[in-house]
CHARMM internal coordinates of N, CA and C (Angstrom, degrees):
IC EDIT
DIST 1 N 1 CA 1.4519
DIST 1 CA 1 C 1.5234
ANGL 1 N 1 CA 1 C 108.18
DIST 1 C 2 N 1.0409
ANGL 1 CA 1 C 2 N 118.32
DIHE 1 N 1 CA 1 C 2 N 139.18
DIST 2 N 2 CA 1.4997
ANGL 1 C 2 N 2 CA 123.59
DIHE 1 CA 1 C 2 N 2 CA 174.74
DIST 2 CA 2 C 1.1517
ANGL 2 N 2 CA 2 C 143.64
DIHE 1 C 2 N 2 CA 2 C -70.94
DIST 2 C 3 N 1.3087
ANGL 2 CA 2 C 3 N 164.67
DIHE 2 N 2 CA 2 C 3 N 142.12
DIST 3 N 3 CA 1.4499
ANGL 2 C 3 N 3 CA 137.56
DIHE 2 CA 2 C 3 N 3 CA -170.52
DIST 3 CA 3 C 0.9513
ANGL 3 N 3 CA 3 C 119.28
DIHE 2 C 3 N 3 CA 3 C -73.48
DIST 3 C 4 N 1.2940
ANGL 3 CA 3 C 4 N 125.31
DIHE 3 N 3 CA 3 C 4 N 122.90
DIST 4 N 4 CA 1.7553
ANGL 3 C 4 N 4 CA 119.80
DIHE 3 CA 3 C 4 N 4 CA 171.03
DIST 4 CA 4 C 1.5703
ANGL 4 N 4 CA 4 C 114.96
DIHE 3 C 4 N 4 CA 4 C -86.01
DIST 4 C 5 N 1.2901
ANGL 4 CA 4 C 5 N 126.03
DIHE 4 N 4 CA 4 C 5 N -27.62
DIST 5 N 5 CA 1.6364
ANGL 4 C 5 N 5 CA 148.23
DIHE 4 CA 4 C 5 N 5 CA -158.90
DIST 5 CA 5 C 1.3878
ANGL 5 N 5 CA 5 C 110.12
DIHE 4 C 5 N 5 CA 5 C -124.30
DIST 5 C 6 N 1.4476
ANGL 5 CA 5 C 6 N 113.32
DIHE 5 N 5 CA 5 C 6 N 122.61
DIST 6 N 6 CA 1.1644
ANGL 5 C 6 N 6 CA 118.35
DIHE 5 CA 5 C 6 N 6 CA 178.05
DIST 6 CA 6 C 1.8361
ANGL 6 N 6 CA 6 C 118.55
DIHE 5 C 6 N 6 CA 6 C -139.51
DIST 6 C 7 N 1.5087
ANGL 6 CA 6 C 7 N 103.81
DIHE 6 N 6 CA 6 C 7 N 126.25
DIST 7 N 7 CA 1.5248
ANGL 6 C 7 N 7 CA 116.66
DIHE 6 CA 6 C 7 N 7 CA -164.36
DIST 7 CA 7 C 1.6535
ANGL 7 N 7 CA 7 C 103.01
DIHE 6 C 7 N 7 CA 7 C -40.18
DIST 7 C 8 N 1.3473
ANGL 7 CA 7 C 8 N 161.84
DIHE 7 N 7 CA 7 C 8 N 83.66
DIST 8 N 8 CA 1.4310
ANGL 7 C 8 N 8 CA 138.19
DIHE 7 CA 7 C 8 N 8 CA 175.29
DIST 8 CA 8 C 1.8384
ANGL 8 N 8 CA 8 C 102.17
DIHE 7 C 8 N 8 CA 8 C -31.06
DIST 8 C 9 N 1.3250
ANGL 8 CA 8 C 9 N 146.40
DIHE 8 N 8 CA 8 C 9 N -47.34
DIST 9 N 9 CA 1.3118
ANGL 8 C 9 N 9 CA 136.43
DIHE 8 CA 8 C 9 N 9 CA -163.66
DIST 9 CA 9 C 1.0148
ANGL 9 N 9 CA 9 C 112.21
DIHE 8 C 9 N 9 CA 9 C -111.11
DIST 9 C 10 N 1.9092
ANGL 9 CA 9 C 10 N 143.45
DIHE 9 N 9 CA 9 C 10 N 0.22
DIST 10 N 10 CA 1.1562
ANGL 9 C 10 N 10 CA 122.62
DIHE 9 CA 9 C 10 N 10 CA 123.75
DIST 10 CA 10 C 1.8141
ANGL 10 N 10 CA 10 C 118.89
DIHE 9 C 10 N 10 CA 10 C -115.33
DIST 10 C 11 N 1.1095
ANGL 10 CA 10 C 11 N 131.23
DIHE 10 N 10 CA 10 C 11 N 97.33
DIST 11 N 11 CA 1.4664
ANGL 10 C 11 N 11 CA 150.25
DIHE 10 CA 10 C 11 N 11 CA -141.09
DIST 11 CA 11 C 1.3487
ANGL 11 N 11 CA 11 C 90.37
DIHE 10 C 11 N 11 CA 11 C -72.65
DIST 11 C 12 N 1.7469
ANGL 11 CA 11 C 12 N 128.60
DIHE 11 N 11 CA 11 C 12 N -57.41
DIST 12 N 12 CA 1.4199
ANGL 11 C 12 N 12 CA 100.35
DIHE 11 CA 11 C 12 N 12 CA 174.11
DIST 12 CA 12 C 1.6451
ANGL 12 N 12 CA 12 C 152.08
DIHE 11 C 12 N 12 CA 12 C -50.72
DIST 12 C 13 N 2.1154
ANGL 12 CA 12 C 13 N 86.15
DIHE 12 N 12 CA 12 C 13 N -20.48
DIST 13 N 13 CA 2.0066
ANGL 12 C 13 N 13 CA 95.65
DIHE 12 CA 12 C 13 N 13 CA 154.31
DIST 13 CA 13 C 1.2320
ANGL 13 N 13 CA 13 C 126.32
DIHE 12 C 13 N 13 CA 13 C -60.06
DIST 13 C 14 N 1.6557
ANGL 13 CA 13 C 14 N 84.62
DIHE 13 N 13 CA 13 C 14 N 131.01
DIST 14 N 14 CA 1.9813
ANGL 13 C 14 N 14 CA 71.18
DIHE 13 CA 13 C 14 N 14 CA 173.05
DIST 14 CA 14 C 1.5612
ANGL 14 N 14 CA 14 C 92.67
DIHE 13 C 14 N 14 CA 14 C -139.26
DIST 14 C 15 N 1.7307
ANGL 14 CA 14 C 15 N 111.51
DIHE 14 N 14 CA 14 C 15 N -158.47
DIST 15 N 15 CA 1.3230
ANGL 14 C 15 N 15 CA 110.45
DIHE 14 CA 14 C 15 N 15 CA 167.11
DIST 15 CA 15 C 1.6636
ANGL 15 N 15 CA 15 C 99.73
DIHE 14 C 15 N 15 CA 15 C -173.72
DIST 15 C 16 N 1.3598
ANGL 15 CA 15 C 16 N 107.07
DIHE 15 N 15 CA 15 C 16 N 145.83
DIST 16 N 16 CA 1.5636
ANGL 15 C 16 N 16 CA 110.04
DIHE 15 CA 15 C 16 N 16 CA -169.37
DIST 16 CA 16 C 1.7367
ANGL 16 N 16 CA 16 C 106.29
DIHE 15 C 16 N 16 CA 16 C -96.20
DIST 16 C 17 N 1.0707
ANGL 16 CA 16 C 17 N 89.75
DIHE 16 N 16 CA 16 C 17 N 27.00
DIST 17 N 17 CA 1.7992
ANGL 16 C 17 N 17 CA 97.03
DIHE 16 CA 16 C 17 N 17 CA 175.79
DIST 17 CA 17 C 1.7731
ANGL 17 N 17 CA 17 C 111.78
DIHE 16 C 17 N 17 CA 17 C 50.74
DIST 17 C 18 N 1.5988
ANGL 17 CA 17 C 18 N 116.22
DIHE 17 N 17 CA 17 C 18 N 14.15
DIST 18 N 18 CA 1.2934
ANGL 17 C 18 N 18 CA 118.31
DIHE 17 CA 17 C 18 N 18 CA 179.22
DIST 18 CA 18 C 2.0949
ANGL 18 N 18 CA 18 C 107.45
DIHE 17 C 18 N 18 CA 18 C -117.71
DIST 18 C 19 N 1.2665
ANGL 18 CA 18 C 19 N 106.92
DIHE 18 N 18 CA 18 C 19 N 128.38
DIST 19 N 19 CA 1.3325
ANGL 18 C 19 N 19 CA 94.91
DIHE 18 CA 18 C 19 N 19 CA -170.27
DIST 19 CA 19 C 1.6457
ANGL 19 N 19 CA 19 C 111.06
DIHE 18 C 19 N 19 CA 19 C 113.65
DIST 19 C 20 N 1.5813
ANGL 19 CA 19 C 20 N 106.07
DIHE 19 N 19 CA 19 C 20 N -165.59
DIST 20 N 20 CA 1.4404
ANGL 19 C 20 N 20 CA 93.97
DIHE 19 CA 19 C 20 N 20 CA 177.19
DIST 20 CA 20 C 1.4264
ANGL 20 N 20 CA 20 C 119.92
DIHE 19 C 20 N 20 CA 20 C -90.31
DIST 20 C 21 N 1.4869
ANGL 20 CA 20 C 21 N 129.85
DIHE 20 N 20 CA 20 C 21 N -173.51
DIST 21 N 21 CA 0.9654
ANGL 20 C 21 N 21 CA 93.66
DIHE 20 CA 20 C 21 N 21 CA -153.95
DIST 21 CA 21 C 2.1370
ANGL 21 N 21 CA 21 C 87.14
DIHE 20 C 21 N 21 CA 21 C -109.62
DIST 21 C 22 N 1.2615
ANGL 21 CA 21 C 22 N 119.72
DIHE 21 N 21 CA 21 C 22 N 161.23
DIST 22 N 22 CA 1.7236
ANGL 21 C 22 N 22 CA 112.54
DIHE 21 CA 21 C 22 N 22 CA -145.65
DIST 22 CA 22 C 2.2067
ANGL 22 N 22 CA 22 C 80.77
DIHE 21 C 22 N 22 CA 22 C -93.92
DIST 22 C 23 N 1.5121
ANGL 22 CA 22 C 23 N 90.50
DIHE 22 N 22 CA 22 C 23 N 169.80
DIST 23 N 23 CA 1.5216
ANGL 22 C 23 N 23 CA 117.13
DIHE 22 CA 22 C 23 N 23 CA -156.96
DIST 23 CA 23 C 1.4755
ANGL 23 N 23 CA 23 C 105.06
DIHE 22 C 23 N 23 CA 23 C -72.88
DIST 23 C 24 N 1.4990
ANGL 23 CA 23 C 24 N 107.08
DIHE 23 N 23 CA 23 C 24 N 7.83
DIST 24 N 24 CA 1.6882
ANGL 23 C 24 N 24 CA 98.21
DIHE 23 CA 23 C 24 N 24 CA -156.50
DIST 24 CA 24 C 1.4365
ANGL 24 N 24 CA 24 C 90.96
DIHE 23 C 24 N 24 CA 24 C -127.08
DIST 24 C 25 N 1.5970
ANGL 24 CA 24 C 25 N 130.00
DIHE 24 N 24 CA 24 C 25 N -3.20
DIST 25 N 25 CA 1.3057
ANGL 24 C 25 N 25 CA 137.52
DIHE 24 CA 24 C 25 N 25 CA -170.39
DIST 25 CA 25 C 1.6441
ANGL 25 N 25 CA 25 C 104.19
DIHE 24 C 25 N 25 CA 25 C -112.89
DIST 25 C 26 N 1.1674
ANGL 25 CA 25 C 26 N 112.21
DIHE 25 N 25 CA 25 C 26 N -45.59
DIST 26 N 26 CA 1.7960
ANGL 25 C 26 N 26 CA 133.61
DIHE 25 CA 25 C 26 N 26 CA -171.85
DIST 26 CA 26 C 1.6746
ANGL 26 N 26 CA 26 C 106.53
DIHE 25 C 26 N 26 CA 26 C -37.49
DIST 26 C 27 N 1.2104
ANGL 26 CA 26 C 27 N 98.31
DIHE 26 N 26 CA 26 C 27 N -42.03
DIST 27 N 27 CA 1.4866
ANGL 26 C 27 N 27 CA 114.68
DIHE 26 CA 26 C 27 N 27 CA -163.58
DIST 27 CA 27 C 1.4275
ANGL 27 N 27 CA 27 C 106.61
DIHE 26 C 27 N 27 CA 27 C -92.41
DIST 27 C 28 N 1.1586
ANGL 27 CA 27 C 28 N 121.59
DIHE 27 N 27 CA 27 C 28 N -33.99
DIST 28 N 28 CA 1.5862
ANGL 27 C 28 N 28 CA 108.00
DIHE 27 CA 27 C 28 N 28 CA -171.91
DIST 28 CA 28 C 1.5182
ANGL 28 N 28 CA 28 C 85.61
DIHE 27 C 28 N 28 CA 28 C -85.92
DIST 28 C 29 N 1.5227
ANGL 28 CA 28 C 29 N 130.93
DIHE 28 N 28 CA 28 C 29 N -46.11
DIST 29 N 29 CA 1.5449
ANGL 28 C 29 N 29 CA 128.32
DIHE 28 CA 28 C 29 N 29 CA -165.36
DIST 29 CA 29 C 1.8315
ANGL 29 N 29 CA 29 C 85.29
DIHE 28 C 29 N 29 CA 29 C -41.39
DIST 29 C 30 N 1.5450
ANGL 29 CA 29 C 30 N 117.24
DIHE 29 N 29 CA 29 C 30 N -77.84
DIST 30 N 30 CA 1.6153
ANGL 29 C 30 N 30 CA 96.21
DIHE 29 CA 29 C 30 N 30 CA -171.69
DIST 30 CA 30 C 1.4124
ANGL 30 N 30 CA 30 C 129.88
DIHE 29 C 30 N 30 CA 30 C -86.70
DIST 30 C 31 N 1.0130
ANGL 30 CA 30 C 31 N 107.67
DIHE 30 N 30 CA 30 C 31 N 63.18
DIST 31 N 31 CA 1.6934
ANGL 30 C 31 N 31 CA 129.89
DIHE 30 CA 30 C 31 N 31 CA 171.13
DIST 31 CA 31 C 1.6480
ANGL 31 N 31 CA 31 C 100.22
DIHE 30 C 31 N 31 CA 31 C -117.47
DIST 31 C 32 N 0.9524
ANGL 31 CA 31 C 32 N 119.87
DIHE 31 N 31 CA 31 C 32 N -23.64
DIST 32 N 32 CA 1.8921
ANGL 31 C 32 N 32 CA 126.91
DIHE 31 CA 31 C 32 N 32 CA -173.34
DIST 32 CA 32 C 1.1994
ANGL 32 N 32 CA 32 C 126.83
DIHE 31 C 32 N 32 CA 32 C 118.45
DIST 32 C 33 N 1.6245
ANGL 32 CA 32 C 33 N 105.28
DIHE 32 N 32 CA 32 C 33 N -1.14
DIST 33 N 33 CA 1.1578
ANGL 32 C 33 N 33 CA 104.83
DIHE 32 CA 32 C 33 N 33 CA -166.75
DIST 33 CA 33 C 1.7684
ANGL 33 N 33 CA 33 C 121.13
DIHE 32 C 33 N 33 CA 33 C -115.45
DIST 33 C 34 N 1.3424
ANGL 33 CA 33 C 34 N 111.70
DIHE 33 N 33 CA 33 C 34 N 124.91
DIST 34 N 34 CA 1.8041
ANGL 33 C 34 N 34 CA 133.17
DIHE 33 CA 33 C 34 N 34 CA -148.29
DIST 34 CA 34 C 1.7522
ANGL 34 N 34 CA 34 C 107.20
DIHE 33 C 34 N 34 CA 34 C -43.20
DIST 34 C 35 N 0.3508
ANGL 34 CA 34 C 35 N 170.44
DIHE 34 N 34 CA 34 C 35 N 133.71
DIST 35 N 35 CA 1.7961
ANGL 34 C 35 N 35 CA 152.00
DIHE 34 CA 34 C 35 N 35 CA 32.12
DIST 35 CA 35 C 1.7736
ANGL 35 N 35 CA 35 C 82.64
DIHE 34 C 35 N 35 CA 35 C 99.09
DIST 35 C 36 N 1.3545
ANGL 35 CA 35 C 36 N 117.72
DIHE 35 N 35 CA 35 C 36 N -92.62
DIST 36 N 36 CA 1.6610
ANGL 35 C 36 N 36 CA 150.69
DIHE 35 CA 35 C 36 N 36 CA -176.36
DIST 36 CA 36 C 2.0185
ANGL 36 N 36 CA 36 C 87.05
DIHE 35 C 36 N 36 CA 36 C -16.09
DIST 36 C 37 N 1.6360
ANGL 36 CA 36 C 37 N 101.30
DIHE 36 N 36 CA 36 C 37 N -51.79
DIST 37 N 37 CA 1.9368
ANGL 36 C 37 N 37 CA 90.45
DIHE 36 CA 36 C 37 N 37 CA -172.76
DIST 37 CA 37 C 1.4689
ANGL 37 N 37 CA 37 C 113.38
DIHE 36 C 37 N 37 CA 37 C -71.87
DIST 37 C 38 N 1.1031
ANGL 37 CA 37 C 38 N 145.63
DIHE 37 N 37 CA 37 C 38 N -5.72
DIST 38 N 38 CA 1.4185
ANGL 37 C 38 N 38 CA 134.70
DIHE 37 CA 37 C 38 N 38 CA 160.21
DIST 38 CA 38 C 1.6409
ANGL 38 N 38 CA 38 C 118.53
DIHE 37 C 38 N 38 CA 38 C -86.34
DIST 38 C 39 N 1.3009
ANGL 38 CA 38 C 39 N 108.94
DIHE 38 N 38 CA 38 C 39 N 0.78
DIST 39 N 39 CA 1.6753
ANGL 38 C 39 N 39 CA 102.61
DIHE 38 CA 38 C 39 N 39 CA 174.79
DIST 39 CA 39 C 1.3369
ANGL 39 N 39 CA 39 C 110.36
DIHE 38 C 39 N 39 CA 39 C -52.37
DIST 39 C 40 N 1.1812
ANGL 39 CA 39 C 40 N 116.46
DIHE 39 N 39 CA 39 C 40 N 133.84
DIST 40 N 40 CA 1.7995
ANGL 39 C 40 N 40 CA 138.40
DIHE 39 CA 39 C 40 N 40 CA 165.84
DIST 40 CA 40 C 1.7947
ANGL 40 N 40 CA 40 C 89.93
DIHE 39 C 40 N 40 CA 40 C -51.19
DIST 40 C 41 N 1.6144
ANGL 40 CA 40 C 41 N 87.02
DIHE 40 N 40 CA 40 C 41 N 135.25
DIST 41 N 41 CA 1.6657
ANGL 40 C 41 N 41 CA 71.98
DIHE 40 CA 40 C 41 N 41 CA 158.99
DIST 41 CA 41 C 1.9539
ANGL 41 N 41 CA 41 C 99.03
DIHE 40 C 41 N 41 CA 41 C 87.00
DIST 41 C 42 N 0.7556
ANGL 41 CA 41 C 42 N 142.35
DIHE 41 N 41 CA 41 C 42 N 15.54
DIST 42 N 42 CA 1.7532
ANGL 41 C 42 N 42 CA 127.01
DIHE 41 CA 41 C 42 N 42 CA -171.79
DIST 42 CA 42 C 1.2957
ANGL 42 N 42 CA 42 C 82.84
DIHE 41 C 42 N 42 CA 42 C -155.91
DIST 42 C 43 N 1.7691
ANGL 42 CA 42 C 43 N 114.04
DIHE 42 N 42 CA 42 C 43 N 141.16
DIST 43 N 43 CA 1.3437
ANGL 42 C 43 N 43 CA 120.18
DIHE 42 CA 42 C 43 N 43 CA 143.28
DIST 43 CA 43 C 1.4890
ANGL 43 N 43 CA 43 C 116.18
DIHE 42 C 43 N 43 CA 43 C -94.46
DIST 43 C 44 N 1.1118
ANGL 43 CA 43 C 44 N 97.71
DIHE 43 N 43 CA 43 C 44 N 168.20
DIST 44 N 44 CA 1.6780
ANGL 43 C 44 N 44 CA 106.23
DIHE 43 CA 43 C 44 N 44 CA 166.84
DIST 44 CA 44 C 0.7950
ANGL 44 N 44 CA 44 C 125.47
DIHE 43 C 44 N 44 CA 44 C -13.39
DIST 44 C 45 N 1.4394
ANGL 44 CA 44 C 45 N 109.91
DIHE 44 N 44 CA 44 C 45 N -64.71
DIST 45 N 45 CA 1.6151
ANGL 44 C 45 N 45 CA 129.14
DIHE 44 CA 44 C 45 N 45 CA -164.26
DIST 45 CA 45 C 1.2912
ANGL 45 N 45 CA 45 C 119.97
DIHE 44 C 45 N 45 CA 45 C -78.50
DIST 45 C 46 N 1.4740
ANGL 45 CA 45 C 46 N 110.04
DIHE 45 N 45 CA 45 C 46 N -17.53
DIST 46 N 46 CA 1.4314
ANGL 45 C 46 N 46 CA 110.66
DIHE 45 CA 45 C 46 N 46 CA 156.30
DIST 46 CA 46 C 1.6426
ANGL 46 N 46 CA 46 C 125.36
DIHE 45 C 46 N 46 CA 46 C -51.27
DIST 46 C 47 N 1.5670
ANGL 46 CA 46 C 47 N 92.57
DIHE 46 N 46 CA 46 C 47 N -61.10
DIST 47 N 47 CA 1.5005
ANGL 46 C 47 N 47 CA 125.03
DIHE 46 CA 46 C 47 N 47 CA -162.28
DIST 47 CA 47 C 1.9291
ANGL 47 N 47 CA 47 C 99.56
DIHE 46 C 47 N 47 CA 47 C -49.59
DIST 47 C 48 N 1.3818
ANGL 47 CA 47 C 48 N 106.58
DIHE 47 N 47 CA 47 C 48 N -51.40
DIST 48 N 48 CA 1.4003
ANGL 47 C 48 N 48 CA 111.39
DIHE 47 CA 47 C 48 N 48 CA -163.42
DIST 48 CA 48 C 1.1309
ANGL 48 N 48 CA 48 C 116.05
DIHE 47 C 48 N 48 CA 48 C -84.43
DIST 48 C 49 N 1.5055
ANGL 48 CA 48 C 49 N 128.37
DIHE 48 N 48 CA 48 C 49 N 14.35
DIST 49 N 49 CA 1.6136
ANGL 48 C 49 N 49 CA 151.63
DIHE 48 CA 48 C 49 N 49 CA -177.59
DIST 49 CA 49 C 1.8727
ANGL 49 N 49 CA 49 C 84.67
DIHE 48 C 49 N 49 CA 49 C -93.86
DIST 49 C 50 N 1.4401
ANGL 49 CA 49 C 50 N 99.69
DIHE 49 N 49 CA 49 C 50 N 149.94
DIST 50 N 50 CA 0.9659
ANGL 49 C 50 N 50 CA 122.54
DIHE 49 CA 49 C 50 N 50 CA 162.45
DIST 50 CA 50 C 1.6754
ANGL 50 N 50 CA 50 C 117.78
DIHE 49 C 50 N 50 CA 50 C -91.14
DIST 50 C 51 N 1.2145
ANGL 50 CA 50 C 51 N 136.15
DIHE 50 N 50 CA 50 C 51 N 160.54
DIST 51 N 51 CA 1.5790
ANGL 50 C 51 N 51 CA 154.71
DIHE 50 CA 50 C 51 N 51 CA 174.10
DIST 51 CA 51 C 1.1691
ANGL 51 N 51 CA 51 C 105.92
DIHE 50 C 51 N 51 CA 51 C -88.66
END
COOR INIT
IC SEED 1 N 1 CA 1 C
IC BUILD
């Protein structure tokens, strides 16, 4: 499976969003901050645009 999620401050973490979810993502997810900003593939400036 491929990585979908990638650490911004250590870049070789990643996570394929299948499974649990890894120790370096858990914490910012409940701090407030979206799932949507670690997608592989998206800058910033995507992420902080609204739909």
């Amino acid at each position: 499976m491929r990585p979908k999620y990638r650490n911004p401050k250590s870049p070789p973490e990643t996570w394929s969003g299948r499974g649990k979810m890894p120790r370096w993502l858990d914490p910012q997810v409940r701090s407030d901050r979206k799932l949507g900003e670690f997608i592989i593939g998206r800058s910033a400036r995507n992420c902080s645009q609204k739909s």
